[in-house]
C-alpha positions as CSV (number, residue, x, y, z in Angstrom):
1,X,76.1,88.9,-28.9
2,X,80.0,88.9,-29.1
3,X,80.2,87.8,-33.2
4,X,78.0,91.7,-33.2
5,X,80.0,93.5,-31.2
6,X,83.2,92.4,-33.5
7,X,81.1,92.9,-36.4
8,X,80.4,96.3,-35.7
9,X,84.1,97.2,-34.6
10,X,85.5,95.7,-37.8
11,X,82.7,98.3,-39.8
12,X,84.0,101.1,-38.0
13,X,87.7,100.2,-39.0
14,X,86.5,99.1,-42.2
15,X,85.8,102.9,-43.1
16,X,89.2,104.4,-42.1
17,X,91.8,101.3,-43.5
18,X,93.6,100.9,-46.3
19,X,92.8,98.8,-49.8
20,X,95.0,95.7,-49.0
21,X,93.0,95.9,-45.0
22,X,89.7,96.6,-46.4
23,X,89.5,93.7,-48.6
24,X,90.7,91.8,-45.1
25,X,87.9,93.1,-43.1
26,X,84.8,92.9,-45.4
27,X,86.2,89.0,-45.6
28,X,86.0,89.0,-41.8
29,X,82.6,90.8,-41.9
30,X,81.2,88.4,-44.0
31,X,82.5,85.5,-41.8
32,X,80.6,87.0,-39.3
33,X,77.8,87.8,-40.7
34,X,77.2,84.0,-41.6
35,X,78.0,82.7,-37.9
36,X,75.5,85.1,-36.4
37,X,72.7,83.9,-39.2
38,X,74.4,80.1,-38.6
39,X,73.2,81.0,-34.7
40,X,70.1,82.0,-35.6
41,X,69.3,78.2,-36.7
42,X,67.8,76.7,-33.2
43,X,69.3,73.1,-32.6
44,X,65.9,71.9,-31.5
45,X,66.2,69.1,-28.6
46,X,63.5,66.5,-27.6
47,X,61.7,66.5,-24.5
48,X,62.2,62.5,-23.4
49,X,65.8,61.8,-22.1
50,X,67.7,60.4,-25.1
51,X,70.4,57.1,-24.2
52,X,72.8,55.6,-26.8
53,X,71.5,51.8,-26.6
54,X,73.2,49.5,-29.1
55,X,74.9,52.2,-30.9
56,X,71.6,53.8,-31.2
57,X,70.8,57.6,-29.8
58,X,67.3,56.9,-28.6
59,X,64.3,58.3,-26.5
60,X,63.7,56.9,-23.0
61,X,60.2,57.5,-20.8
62,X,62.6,60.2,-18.5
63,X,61.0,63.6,-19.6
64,X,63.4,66.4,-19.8
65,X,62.9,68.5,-16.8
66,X,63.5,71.8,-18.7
67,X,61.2,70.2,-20.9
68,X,58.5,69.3,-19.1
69,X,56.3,72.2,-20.9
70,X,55.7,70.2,-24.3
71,X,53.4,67.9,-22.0
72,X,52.0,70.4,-18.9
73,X,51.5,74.0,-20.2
74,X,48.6,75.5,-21.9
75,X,48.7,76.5,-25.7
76,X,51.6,74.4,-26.6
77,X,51.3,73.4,-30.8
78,X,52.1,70.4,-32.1
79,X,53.3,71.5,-35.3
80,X,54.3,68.9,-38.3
81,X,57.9,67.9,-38.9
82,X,58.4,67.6,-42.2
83,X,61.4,66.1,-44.0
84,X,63.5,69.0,-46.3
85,X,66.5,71.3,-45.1
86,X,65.7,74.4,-43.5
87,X,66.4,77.7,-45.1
88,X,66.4,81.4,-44.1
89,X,65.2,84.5,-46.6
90,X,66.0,87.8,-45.4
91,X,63.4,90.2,-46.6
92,X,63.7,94.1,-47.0
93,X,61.2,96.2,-48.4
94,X,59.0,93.6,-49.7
95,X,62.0,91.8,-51.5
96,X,63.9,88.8,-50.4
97,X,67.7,90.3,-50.5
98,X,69.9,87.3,-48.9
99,X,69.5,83.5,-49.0
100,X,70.7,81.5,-46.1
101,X,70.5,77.5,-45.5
102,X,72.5,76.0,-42.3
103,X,76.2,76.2,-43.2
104,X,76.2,79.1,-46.5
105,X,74.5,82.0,-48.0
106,X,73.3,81.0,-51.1
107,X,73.5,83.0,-54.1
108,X,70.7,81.9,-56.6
109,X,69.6,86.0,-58.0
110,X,69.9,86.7,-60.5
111,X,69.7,83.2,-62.1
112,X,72.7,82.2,-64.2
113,X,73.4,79.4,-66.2
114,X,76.2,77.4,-64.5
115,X,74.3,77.2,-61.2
116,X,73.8,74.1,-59.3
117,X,70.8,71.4,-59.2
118,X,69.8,72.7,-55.6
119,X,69.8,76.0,-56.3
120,X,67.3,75.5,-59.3
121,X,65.6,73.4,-56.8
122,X,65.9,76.3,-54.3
123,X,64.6,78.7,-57.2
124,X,61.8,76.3,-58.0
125,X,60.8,76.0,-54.0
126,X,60.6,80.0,-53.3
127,X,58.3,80.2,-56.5
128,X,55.7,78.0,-55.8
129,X,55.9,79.3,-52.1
130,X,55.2,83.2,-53.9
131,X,52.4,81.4,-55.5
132,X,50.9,79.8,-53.0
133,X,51.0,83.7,-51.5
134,X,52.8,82.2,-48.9
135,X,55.2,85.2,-48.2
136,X,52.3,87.6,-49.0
137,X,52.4,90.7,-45.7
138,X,56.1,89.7,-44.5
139,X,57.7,92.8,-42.9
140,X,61.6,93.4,-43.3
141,X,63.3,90.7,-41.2
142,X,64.6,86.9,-41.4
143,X,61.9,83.8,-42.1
144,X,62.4,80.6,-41.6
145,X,60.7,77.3,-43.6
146,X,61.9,74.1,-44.7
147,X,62.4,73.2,-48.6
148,X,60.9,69.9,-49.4
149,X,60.9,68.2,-52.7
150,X,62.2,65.8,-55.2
151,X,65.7,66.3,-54.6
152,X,66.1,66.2,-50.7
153,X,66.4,63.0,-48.5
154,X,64.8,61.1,-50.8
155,X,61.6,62.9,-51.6
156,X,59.5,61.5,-48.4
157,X,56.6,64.2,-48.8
158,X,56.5,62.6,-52.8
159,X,56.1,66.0,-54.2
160,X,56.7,66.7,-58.0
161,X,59.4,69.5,-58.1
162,X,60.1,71.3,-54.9
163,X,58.3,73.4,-52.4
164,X,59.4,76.1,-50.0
165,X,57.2,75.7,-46.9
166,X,57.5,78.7,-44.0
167,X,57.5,77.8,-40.5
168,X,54.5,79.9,-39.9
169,X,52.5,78.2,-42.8
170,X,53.1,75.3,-40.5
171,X,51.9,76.3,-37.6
172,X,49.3,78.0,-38.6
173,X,48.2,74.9,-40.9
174,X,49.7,71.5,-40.0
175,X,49.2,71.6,-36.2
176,X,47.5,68.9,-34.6
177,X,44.4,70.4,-32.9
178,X,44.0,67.3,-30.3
179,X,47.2,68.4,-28.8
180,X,46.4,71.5,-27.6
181,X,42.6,70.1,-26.2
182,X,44.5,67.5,-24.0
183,X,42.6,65.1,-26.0
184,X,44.9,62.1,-25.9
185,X,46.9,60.9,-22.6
186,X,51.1,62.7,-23.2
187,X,52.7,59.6,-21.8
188,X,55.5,58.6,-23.4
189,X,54.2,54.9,-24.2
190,X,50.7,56.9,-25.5
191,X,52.9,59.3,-28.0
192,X,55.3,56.2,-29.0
193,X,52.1,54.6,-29.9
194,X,50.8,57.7,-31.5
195,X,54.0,58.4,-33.5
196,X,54.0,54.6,-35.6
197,X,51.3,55.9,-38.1
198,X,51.7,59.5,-37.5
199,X,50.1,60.9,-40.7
200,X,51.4,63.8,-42.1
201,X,49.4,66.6,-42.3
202,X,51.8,68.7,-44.9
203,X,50.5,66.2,-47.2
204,X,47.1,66.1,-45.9
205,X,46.8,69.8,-46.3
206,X,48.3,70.1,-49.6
207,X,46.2,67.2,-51.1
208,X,49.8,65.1,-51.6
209,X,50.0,61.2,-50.8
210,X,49.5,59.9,-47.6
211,X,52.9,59.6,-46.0
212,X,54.0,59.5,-42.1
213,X,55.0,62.2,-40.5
214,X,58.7,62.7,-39.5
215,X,57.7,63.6,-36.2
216,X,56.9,66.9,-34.9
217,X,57.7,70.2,-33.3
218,X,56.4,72.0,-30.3
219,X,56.0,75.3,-30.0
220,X,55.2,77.2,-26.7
221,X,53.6,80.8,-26.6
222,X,56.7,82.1,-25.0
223,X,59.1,80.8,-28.0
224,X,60.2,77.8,-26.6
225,X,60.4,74.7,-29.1
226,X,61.4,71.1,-29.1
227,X,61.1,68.2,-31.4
228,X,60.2,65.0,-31.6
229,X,61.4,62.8,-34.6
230,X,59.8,59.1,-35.3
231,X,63.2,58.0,-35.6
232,X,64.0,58.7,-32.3
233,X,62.2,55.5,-30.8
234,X,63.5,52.4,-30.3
235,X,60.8,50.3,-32.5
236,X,61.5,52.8,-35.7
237,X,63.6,51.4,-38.7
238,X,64.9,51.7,-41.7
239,X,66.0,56.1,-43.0
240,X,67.0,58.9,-40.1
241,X,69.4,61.0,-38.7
242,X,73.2,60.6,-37.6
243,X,72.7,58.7,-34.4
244,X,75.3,60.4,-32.7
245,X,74.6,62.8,-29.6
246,X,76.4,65.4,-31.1
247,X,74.7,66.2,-34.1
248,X,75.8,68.8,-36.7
249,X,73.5,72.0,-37.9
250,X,73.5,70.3,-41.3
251,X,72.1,67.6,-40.1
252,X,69.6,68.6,-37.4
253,X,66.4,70.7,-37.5
C-alpha cells in the first residue's frame, strides 16, 4: 500500500517536472512498479513447525497454529508442486503486455536476436501454454504459473523444451481429489509417509514420465495457501532448497 501511494505522487510530479527530473522519476516509478509486482509473489510457508537440526531447516509434527486449516477445514486443495520458477504475465485486452519473474521484468517482445537462453526458453514456455489454450478467456489483470522445462533445476518434470503451466491449470487439474474427501488420516507421520513416492500428477496429466512430486500446495477457499515441499523432511536426500530459514524470493515458491 505505501510503494502505491509513492507511485502515484511521483506520477503527479512526473507531469509538471523538468527533462533532467523526469528521467529521475520514471526511474523511480519503474523501481516501484517492480517492488509492488515483487510483493505480489506470496512467500508460501508450510503448515508443520520447521527446526534447523544438523544444519538442516526441517519439518517437525508441531502444526502451525495459524496453519492449522491445511488439515481441519472443508474444501482445502491439494494442489501439485511442481519444480520451475514462477512467472507473472500481465494481460490487457486479451494481450500479455508485461512479463514479470521474482526479482525482474523481463523483456522477451518483440524477439530479438541477442537475447538470452531463458528468455527463448521463456518464449518457448508461453507458446506451448497459448497452444495448449491455456490462457484462452483471461480478463485484463496479473496471472501467475510456474515455467518448467529443460533448462530449470535440472529438468525434474523431463519435459523436451519448456512449458508455461498457470496456477489455475493446476488447481483445476493436478489436485489430489482424496484430500479434499478426508480420505487418508493428515497426521504428520501419515503425509511424511505419503510424501516418499508422491507421484506427480503434472506429469500424470500431461502423459510425461513418472516422476515424484516436489511436494504440494494448499489452497483454501478464502485465499489462503501454504506448501509443503518433499525436501522439507528429515528422511529426504539428495537436490532442494537453500536450507536457511530465511529464504530469498528467488529461491522460494
Amino acid at each position: 500500500m505505501i510503494c502505491k501511494t509513492i507511485y502515484k505522487i511521483l506520477f503527479l510530479q512526473l507531469q509538471n517536472s523538468s527533462t533532467f527530473f523526469k528521467a529521475y522519476l520514471k526511474n523511480s516509478l519503474t523501481f516501484l512498479q517492480l517492488l509492488v509486482m515483487t510483493k505480489n509473489f506470496p512467500k508460501l510457508h508450510t503448515p508443520f513447525v520447521r527446526e534447523m537440526i544438523n544444519n538442516r531447516y526441517i519439518v517437525t509434527p508441531r502444526i502451525d497454529p495459524e496453519y492449522a486449516w491445511v488439515f481441519n477445514d472443508a474444501g482445502v486443495q491439494a494442489v501439485d508442486k511442481i519444480d520451475g520458477t514462477n512467472i507473472c504475465l500481465r494481460i490487457q485486452n486479451k494481450k500479455i503486455i508485461r512479463i514479470f519473474n521474482r526479482t525482474n521484468e523481463k523483456f522477451i517482445f518483440p524477439p530479438g536476436i541477442e537475447q538470452t537462453r531463458w528468455d527463448g526458453a521463456l518464449m518457448e514456455g508461453i507458446a506451448k501454454a497459448i497452444q495448449k489454450e491455456w490462457l484462452k478467456g483471461w480478463a485484463d489483470g496479473d496471472y501467475y504459473g510456474e515455467l518448467v522445462g529443460e533448462t530449470l533445476n535440472g529438468n525434474p518434470h523431463k519435459l523436451q523444451g519448456h512449458l508455461f503451466a498457470p496456477f489455475a491449470y493446476l488447481k483445476s487439474k493436478c489436485h489430489w481429489r482424496s484430500w479434499i474427501k478426508n480420505q487418508y488420516p493428515k497426521d504428520f507421520q501419515s503425509i511424511s509417509e505419503w510424501f516418499k513416492d508422491l507421484p506427480s500428477l503434472f506429469n500424470q496429466k500431461l502423459k510425461l514420465p513418472e516422476v515424484k512430486a516436489e511436494g504440494l500446495v494448499f489452497y483454501h477457499p478464502d485465499g489462503r495457501m501454504a506448501k509443503l515441499r518433499r525436501d522439507m523432511f528429515p528422511w529426504h536426500k539428495g537436490r532442494g532448497h537453500k536450507n536457511t530459514k530465511t529464504l530469498s524470493f528467488a529461491s522460494e515458491h
